[in-house]
Every structure is written in C-alpha cells, then in structure tokens.
N, C-alpha and C positions, 0 to 999 in steps of 0.2 A: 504494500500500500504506500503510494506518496504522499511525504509531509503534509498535511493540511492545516490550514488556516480556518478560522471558526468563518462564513460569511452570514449576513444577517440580509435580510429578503424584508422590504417594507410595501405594504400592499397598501397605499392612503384611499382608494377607493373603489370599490368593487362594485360595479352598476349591474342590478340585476332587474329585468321585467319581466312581469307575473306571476311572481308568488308573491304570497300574502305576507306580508308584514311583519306577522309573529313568527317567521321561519328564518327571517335575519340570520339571527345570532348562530341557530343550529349549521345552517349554510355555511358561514364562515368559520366557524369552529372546523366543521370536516373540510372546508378548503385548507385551512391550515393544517391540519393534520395528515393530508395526503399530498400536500404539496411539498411538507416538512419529509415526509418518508419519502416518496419518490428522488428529494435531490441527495437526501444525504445516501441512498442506493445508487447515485452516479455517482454521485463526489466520492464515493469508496471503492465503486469500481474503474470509474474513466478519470477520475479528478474535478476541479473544479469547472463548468462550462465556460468557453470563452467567454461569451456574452455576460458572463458575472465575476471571471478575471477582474485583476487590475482594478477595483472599486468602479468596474463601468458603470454609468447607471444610464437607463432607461426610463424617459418619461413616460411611455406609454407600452402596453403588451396587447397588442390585440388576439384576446382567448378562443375568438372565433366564435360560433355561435356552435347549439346544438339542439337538439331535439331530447324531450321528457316526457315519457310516460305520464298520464294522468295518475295519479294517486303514489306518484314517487316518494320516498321519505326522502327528509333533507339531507344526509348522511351519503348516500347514493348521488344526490344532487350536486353538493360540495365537492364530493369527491370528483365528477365530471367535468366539474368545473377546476379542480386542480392540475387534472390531466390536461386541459388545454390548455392553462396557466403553461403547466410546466413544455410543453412543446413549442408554447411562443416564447420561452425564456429560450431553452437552449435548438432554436433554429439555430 
C-alpha cells in the first residue's frame, strides 16, 4: 500500500428534486457513508485520484442524474447518489 495522506471531501451543497423533505438528512447520511467507503476502497487500492491530488479542488461535480424506484428507502437513495458523486470525482 502507498503512503497516504488523510484527504477531506467537503460536499457545501447537495441539490436534490422530489423527495420529500423529511428524507434530507437520511439521504445525506448514506451519501456520506458510501461515498466515504467507496474512496477510501480506491485510495487503498489505486491511491489517491488525480482529481483530489495536490489539494485540487472542484467547484462543481456534476453527479449526473438517475432514475428511483417509487417506494425506495433513503439509504439505497444516498447510496446512488454516492456512486455518481464518486464517478464524477475521479473521471
């Protein structure tokens, strides 16, 4: 494994349309939690992504859009929405 450095991922705004309100928090908890596992599962197997190298930073990620099941839990939601998080971090 190569040396690693701790990096720290600051997400100031996460715009989501149509879910309801009270599912906020649930949503962002499992974005962070699948986003959080997914990089530190590259950063231990490839290292750190260029794109988050060198303190780059990035105004903006676009996560792409997706499609949800009616009656999805938020947990499964977040988590979809990490997965695209994390493929627009390290294009």
């Amino acid at each position: 494994m190569k040396n690693q450095r701790p990096i720290e991922l600051n997400i100031d705004e996460l715009v989501l349309h149509g879910f309801p309100p009270g599912e906020r928090y649930a949503i962002a908890d499992a974005v962070e939690q699948t986003l959080s596992q997914l990089l530190t599962e590259q950063i231990a197997s490839e290292g750190i992504p260029d794109s988050l190298a060198n303190n780059s930073r990035r105004a903006h990620v676009d996560a792409g859009s997706f499609n949800v099941e009616a009656g999805a839990k938020s947990g499964a939601v977040g988590s979809q929405i990490a997965q695209n998080v994390h493929r627009g971090l390290t294009r």
